[in-house]
N, C-alpha and C positions, 0 to 999 in steps of 0.2 A: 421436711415434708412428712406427710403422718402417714403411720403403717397399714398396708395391705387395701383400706378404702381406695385410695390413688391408685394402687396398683389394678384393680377391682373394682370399679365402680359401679360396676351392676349386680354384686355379690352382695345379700344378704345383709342388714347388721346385727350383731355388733360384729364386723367382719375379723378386730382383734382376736376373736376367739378360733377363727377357724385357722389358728397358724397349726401346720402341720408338725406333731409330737416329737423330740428325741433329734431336732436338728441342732449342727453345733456351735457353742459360742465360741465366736474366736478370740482367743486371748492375742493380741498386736505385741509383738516385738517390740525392739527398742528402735532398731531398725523403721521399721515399718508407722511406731508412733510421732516418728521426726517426718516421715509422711503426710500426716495425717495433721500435725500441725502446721505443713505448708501451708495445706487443703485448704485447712479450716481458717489460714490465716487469708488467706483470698476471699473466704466468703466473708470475713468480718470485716475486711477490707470495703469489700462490693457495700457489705448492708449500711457500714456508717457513710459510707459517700451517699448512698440511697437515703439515709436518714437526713441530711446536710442538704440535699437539692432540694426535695420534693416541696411543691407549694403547688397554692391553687393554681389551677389554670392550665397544668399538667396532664397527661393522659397514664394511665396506665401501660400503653405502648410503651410511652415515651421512657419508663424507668424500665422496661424490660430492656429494649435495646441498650438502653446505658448498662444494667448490668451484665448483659451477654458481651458487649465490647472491653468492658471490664477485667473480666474473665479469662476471657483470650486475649487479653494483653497480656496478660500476670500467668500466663503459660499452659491453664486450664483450661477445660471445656465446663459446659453446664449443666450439671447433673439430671436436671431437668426434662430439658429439651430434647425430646421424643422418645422419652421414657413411657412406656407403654401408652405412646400417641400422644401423651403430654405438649401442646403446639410450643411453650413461650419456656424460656430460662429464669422465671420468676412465677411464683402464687402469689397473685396482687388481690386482694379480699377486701371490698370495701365496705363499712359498715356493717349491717346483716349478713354480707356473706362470712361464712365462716372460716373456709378453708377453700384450696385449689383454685380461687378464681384465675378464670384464663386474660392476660392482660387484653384490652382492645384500644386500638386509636381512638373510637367513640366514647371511652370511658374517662370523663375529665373528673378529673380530682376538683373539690370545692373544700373551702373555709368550713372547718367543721368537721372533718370527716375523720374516720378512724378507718387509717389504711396498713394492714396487714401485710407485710415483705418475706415472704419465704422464699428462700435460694438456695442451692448448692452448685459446690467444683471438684470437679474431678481431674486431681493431678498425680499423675503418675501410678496410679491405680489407684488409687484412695480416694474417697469422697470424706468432704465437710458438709454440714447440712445446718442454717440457723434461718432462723425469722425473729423481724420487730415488728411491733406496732407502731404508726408513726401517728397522732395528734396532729393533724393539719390547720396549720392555724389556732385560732381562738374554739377550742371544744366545750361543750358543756362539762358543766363540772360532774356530774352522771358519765359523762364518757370518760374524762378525766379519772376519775375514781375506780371504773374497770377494767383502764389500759395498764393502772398502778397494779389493783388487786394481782389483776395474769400476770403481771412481771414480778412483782411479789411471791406469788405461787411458784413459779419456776425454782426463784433461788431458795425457798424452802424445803422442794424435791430437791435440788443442787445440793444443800447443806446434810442430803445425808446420805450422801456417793461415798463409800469409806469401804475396805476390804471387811468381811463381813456381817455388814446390813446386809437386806434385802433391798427386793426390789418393792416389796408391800412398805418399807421405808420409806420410800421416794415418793408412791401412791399415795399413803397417811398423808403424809406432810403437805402434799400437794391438796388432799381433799379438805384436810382440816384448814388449810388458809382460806380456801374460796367458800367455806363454809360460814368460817369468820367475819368476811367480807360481803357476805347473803348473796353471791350469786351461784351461779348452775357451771359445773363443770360437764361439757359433751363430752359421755363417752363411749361414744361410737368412733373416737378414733384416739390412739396411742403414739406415745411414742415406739424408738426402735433400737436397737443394734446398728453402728453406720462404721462403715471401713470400707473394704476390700466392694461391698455393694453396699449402694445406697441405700437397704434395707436388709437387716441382720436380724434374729435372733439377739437379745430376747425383746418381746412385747413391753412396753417401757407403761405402765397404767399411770393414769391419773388420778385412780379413786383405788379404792379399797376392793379387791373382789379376792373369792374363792376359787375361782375358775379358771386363774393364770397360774402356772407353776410361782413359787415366792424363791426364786434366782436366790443366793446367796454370791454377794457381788465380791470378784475379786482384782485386783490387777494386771492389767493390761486389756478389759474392757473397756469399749468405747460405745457411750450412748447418746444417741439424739432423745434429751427429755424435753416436752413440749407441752405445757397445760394449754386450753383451751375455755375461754368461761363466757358465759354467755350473759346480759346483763338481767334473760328474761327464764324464759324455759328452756332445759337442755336439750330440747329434740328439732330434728333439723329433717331436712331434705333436699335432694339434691336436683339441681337445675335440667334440662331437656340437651345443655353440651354433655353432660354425663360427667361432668366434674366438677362446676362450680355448689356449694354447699352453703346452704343458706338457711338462717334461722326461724322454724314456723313459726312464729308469733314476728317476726321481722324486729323483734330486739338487736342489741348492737351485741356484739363479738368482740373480742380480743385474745390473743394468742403471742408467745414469746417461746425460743427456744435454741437450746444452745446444744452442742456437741462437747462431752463431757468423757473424760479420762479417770479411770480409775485405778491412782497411783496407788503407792506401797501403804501412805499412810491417811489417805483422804482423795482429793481429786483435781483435778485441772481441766478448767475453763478452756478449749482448744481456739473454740468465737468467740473470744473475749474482745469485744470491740475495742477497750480498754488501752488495748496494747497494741493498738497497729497506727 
């Protein structure tokens, strides 16, 4: 779930910039990182079952309720769910929406679509937090090629989690791929800092700025990194719920993002759908 806009929705953007100066990054135990791999292994859990059902004819309800049952089976609650009034235990974003969309029973999924899955769980004090895109059905190959680019982007920021890079390492890497790929990275919203609260310290950019402290990353940081690419222009706006976010030109979206560790000597995938 992206930084400080969710929290704020009617705040100003680029609201990444208005994190308050000199708060602290917590470095996670060993203790505390066995945590957080529960967490995270529950969300990865949720998102690849969510990726495995979903077809047409489906509501965006319908995957919320699956993954909020999900959740609290597997011992969690949903990081989610009434997070400053947040209704649902999923960001279900279809198409142009960007980010946050609220799921609804009136919202049926179709052949074609580019549906966006953000989640987290919260076990035992820790949150995991990831989202996929899912390709529903036969997509065009335009959507096809955008869902790749964002997932691409991600593990490019991913590839450069290592004790001291930065965080403008992560940004680079992230903007030069979608740069490559010719589309628009939104950056009105960031990743985050995720453990102890769903949103940490430090601001996770996906582009290149001046105006973010440049973190020197060390171990036992944990970050939700999340690019965001749009296939048209990066400026958006957000919906009259006060949270769904949608692209002004009504271009498609795509967004992926993982919960990431910064070991001793590089990093670890926590959402690794891979491994559950």
């Amino acid at each position: 779930m992206n930084f400080l806009s969710n929290l704020l929705p009617q705040i100003s953007f680029p609201p990444a910039l208005k994190v308050p100066a000199g708060r602290r990054i917590e470095l996670k135990s060993a203790s505390e990182i066995e945590t957080m791999r529960a967490a995270s292994k529950i969300v990865a859990t949720v998102l690849k079952e969510i990726n495995e059902i979903t077809k047409a004819g489906m509501t965006t309800a319908d995957l919320d309720d699956y993954a909020e049952k999900r959740i609290r089976e597997m011992g969690a609650t949903p990081s989610f769910k009434g997070y400053h009034g947040f209704p649902a235990s999923i960001c279900a974003s279809v198409n142009n929406e960007v980010v946050h969309g609220i799921p609804r029973k009136r919202k049926k999924i179709r052949s074609g679509d580019v549906v966006k899955i953000d989640t987290g769980a919260y076990y035992e004090g820790f949150h995991g937090d990831s989202c996929i895109t899912i390709a529903v059905g036969k997509v065009k190959p335009d959507a096809q090629k955008l869902i790749t680019a964002a997932e691409e982007a991600l593990y490019a920021g991913i590839e450069q989690v290592k004790p001291g890079n930065t965080l403008m390492d992560i940004a680079g890497a992230i903007e030069d791929c979608v740069k490559a790929n010719k589309f628009s990275v939104v950056e009105e919203f960031t990743g985050h800092g995720v453990g102890r609260n769903l949103h940490e310290e430090p601001a996770v950019f996906n582009f290149r700025t001046k105006q973010a402290p440049n973190v020197t990353l060390k171990p036992g940081m944990t970050l939700a990194i999340e690019p965001i690419l749009n296939a048209g222009s990066q400026h958006t706006r957000t919906l009259s719920d006060r949270w769904t976010v949608v692209t002004l030109d009504r271009a498609l979206s795509a967004q992926w993002e993982h919960t990431v560790l910064v070991t001793q000597s590089g990093y670890e995938i926590l959402t690794d759908r891979t491994q559950v």
